[in-house]
DSSP file (Angstrom, degrees, kcal/mol; ACC not computed):
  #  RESIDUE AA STRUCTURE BP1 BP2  ACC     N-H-->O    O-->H-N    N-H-->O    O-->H-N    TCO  KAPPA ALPHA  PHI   PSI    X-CA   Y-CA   Z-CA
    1    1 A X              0   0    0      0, 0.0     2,-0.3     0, 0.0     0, 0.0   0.000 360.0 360.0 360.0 135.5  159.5  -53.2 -185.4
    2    2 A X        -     0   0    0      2,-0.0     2,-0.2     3,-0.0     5,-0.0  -0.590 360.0-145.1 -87.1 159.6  159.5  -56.9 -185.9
    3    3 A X        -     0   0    0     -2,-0.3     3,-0.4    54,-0.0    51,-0.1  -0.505  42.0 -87.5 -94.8 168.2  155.8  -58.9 -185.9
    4    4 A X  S    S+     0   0    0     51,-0.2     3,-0.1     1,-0.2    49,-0.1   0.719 121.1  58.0 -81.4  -5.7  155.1  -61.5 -185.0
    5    5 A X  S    S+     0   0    0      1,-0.1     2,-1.4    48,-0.1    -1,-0.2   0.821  85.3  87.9 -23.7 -63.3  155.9  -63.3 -188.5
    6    6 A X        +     0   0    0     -3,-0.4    -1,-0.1     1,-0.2    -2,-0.1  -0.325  36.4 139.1 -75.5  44.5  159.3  -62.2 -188.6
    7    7 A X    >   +     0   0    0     -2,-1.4     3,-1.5    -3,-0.1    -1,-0.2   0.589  23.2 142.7 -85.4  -7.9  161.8  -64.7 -186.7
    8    8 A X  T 3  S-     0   0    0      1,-0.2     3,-0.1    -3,-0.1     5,-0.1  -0.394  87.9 -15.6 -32.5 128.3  164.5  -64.6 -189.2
    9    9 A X  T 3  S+     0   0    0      1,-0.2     2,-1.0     2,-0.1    -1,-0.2   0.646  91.1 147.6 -10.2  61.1  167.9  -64.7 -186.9
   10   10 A X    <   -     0   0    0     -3,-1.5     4,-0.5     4,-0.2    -1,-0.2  -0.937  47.0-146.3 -96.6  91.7  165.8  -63.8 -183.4
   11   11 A X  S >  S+     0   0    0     -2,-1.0     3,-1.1     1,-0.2    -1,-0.1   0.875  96.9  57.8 -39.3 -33.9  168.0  -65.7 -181.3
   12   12 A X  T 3  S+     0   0    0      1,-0.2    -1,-0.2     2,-0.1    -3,-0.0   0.977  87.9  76.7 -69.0 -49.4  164.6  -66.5 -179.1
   13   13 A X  T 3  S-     0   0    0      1,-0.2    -1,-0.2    -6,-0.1    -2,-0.1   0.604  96.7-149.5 -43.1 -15.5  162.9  -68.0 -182.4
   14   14 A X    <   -     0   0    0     -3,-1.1    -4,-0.2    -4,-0.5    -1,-0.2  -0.065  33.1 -36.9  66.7-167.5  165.2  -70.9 -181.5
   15   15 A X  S    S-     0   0    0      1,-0.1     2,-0.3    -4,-0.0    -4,-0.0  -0.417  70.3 -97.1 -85.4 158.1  166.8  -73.5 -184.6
   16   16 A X        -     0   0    0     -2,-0.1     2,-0.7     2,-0.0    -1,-0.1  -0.575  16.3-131.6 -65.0 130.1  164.8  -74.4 -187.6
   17   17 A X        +     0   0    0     -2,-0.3    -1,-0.0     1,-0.1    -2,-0.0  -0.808  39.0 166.0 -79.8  91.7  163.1  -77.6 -187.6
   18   18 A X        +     0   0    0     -2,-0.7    -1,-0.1     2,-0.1    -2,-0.0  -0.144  38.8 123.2-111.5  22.7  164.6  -78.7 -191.7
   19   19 A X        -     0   0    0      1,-0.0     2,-0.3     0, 0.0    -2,-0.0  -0.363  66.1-129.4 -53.3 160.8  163.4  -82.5 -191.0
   20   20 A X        -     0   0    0      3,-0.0     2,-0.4     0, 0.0    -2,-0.1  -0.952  25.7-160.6-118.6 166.5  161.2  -83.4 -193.5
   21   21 A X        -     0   0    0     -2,-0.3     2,-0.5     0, 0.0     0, 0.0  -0.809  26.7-100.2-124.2 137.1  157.6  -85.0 -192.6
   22   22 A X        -     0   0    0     -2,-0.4     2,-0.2     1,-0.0     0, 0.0  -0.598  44.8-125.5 -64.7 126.9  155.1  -87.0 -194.4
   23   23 A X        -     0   0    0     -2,-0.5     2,-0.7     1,-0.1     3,-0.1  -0.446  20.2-119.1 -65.8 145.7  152.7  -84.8 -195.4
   24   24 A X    >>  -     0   0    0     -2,-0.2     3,-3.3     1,-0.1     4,-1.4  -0.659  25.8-113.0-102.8 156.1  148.7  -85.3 -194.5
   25   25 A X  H 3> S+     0   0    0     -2,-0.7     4,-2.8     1,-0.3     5,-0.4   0.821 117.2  49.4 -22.3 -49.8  146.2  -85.7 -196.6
   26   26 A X  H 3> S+     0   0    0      1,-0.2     4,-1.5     2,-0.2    -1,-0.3   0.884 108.2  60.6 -87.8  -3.4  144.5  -82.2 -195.8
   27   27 A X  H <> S+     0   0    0     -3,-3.3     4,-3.4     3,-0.2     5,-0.2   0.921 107.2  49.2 -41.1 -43.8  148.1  -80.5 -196.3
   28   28 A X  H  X S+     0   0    0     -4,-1.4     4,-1.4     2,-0.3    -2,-0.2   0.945 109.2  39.8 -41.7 -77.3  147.9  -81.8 -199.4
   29   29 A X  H  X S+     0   0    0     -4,-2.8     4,-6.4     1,-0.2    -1,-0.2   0.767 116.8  56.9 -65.2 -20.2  144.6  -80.8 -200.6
   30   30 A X  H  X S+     0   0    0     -4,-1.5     4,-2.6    -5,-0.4    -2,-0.3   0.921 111.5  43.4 -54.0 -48.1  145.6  -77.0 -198.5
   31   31 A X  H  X S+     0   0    0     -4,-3.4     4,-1.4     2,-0.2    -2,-0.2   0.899 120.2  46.4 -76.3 -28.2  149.1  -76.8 -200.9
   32   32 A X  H  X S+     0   0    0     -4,-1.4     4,-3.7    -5,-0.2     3,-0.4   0.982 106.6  51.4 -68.0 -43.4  146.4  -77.9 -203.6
   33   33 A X  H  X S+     0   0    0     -4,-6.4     4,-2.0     2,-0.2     5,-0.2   0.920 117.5  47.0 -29.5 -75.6  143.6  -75.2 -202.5
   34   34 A X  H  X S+     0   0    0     -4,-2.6     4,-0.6     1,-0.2    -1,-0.2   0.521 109.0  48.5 -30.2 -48.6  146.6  -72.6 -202.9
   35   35 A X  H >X S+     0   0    0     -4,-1.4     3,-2.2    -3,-0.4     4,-1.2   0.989 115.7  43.9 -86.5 -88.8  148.0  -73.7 -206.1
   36   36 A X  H >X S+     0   0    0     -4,-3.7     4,-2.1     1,-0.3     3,-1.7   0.907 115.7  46.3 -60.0 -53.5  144.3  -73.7 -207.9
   37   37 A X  H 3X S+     0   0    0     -4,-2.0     6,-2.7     1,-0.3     4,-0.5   0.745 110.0  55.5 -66.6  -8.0  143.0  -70.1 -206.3
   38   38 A X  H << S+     0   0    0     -3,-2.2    -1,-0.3    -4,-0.6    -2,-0.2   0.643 112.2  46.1 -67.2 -32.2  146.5  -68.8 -207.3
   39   39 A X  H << S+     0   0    0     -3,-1.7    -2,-0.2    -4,-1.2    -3,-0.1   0.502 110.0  50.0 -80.0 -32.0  145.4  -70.2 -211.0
   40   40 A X  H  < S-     0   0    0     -4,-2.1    -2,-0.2    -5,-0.3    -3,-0.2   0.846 114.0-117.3 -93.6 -51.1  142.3  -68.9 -211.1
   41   41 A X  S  < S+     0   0    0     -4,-0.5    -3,-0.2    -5,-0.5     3,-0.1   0.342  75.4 123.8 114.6   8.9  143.4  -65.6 -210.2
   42   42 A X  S    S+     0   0    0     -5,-0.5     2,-0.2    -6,-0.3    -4,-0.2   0.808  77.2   7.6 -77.2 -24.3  141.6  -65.4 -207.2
   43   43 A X        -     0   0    0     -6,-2.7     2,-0.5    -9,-0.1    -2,-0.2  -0.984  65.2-151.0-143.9 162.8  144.2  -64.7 -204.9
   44   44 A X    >>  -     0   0    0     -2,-0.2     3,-1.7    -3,-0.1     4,-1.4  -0.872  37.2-100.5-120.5 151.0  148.1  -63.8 -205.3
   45   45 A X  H 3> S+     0   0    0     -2,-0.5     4,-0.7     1,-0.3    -7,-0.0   0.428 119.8  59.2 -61.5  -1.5  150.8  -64.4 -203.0
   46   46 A X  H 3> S+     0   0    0      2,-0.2     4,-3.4     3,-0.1    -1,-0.3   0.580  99.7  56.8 -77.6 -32.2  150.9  -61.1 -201.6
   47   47 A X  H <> S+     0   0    0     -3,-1.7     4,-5.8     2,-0.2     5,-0.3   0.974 117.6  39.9 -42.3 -72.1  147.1  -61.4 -200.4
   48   48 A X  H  X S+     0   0    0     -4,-1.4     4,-1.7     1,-0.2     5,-0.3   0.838 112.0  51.2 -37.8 -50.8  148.4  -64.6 -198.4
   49   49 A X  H >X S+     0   0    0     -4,-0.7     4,-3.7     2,-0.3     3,-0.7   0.915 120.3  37.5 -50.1 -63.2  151.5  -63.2 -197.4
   50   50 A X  H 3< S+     0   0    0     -4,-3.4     4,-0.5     1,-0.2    -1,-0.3   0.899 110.9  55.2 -57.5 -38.9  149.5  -60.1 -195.9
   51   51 A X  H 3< S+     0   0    0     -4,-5.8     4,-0.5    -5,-0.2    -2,-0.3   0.845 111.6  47.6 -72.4 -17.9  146.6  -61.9 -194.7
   52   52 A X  H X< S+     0   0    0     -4,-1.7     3,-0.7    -3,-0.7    -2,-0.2   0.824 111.1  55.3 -48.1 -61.5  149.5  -64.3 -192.4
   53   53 A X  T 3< S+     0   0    0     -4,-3.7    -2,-0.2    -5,-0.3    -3,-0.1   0.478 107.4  45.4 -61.4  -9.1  151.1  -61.0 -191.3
   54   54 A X  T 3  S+     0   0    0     -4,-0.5    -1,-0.2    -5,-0.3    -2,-0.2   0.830  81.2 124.0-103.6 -17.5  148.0  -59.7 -190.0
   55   55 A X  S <  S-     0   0    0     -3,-0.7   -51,-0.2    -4,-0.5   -50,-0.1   0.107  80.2 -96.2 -48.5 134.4  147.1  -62.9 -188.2
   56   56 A X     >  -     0   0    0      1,-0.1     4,-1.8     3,-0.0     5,-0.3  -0.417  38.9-117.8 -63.5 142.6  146.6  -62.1 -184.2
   57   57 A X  H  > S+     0   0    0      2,-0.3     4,-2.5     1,-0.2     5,-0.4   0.920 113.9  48.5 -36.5 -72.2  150.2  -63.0 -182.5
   58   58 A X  H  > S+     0   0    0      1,-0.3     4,-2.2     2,-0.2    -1,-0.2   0.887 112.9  49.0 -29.4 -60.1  148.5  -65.7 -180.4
   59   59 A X  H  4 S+     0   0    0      1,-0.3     3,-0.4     2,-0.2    -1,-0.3   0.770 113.4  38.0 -51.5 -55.4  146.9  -66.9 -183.2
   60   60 A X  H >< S+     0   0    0     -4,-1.8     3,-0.7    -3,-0.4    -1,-0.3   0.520 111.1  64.8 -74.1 -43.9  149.7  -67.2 -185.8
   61   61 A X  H 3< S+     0   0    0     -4,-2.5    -1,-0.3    -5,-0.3    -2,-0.2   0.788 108.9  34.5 -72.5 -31.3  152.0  -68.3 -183.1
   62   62 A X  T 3< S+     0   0    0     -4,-2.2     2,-0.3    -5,-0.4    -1,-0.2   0.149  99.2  81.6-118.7  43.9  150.0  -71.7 -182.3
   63   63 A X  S <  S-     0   0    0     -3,-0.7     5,-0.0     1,-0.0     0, 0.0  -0.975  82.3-106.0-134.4 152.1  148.6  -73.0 -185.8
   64   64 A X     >  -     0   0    0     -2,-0.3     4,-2.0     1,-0.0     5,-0.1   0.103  32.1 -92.5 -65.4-169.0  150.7  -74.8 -188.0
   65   65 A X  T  4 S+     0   0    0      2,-0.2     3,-0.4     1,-0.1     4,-0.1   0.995 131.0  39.6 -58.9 -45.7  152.5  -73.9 -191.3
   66   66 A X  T >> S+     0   0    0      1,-0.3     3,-3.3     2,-0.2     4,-3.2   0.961 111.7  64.1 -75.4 -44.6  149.3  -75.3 -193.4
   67   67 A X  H 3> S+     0   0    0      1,-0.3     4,-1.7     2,-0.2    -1,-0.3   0.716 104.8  39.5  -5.0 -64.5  147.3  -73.8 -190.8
   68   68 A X  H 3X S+     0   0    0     -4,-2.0     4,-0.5    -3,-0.4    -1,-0.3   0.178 110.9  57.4 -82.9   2.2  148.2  -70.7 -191.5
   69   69 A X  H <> S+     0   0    0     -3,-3.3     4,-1.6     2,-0.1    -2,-0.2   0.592 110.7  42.5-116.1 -47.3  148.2  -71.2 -194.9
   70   70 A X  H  X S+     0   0    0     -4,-3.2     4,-1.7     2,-0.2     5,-0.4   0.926 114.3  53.0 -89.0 -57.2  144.3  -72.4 -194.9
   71   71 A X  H  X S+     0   0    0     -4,-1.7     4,-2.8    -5,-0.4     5,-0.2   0.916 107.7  51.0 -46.3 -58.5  143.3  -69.5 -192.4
   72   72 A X  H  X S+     0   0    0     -4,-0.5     4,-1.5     2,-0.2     5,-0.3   0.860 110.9  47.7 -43.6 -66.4  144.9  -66.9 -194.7
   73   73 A X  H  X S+     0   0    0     -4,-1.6     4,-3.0     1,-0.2     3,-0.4   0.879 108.7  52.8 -23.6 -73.6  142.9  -68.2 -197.8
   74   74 A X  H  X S+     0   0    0     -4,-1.7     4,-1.9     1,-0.3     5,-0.2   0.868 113.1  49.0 -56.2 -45.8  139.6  -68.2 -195.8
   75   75 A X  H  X S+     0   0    0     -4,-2.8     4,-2.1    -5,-0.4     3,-0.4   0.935 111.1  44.4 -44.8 -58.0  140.6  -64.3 -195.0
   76   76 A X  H  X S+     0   0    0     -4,-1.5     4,-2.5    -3,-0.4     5,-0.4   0.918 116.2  51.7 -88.9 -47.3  141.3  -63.3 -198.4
   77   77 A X  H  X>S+     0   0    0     -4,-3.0     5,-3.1    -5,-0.3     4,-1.3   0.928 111.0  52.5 -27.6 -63.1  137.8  -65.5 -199.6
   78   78 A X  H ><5S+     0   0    0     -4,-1.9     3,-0.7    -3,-0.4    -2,-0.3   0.880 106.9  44.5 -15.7 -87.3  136.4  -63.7 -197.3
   79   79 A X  H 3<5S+     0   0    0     -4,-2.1    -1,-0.2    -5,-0.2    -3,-0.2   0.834 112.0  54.5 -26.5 -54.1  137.6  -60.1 -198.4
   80   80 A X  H 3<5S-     0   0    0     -4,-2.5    -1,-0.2    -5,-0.1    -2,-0.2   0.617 112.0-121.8 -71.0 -29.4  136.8  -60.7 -201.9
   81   81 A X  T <<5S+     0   0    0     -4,-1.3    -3,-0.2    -3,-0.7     3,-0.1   0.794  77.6 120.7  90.4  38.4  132.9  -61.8 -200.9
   82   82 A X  S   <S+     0   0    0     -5,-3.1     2,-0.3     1,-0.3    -4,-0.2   0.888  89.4   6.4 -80.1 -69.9  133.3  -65.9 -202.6
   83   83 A X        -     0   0    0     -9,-0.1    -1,-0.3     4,-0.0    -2,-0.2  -0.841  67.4-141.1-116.9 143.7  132.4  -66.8 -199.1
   84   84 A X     >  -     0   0    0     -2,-0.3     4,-0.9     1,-0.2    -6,-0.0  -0.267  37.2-113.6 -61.3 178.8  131.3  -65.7 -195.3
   85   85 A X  H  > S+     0   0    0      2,-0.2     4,-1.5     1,-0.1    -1,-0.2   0.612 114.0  63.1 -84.9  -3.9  132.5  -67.1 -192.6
   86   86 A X  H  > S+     0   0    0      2,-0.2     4,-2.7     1,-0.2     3,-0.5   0.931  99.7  52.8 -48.0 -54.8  129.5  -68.4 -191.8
   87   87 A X  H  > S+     0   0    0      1,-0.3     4,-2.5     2,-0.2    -1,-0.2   0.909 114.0  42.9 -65.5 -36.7  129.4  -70.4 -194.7
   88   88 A X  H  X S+     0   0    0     -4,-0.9     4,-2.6     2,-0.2    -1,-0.3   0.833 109.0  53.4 -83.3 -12.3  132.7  -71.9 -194.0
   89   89 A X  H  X S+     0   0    0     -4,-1.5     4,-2.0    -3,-0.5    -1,-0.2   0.968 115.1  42.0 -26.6 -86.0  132.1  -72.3 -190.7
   90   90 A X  H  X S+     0   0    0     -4,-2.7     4,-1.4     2,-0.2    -2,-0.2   0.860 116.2  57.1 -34.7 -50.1  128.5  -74.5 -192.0
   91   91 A X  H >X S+     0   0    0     -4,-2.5     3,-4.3     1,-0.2     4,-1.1   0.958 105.1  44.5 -75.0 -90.9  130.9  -75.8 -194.4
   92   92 A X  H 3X S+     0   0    0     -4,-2.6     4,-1.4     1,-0.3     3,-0.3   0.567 103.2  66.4 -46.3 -46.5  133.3  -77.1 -191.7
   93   93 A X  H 3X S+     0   0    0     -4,-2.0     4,-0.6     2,-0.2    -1,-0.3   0.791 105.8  41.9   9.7 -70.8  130.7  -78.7 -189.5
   94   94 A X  H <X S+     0   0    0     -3,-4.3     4,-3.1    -4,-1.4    -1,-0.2   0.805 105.0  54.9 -77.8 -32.1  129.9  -80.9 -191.8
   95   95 A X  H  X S+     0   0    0     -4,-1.1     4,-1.5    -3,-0.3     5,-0.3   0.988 117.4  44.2 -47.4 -86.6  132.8  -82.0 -193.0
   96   96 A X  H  < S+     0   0    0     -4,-1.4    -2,-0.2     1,-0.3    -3,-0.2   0.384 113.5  49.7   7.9 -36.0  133.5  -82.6 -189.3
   97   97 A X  H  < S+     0   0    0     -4,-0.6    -1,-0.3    -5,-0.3    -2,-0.2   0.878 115.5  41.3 -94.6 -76.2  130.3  -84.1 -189.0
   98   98 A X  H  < S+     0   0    0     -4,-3.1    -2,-0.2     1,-0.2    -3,-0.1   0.854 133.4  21.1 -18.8 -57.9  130.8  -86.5 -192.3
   99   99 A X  S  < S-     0   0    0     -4,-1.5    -3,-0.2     1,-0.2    -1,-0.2   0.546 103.7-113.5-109.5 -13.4  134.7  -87.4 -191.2
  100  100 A X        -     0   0    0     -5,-0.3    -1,-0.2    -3,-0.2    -3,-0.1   0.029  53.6 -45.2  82.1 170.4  135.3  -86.8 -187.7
  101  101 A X              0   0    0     -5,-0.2    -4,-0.0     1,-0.1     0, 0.0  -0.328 360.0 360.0 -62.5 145.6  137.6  -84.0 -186.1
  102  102 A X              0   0    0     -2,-0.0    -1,-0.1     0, 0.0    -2,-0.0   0.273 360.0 360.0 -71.5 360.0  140.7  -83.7 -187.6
């Protein structure tokens, strides 16, 4: 049974977008996040991969690529006990609060 991940040659999934884009700045630091907690050893690309695949349909379906990319980190923090979501929650707030909405 496919998930909702899985859109490899689903005629409904429609064509691949293979433009390329400027990135923004918090892609950036998101491909960086990855790249360092991968480095550290704090998570492995199977965590993400699984924490992405588990992601509620809805959800997964209306976030972008980095999107999904930053929520899966925040699960797998999460799992591991580096942060709640509370804290990143508190976290994001302020950030928010500091920089404006994204």
């Amino acid at each position: 049974m496919r998930r909702t991940h899985d859109m490899g040659g689903d005629p409904k999934a429609g064509a691949i977008d293979r433009s390329q884009h400027e990135m923004d700045d918090w892609e950036i630091l998101a491909d960086a996040l990855n790249q360092v907690l991968g480095v550290k050893g704090i998570k492995r690309t199977d965590e993400t991969r699984r924490a992405r695949e588990d992601m509620d349909p809805e959800e997964y379906l209306s976030l972008s690529y980095y999107e999904r990319w930053t929520a899966s980190l925040e699960t797998i923090l999460v799992e591991k006990g580096f942060m709640t979501r509370e804290e990143i929650d508190r976290k994001l707030a302020e950030l928010e609060e500091q920089w404006g909405e994204p």
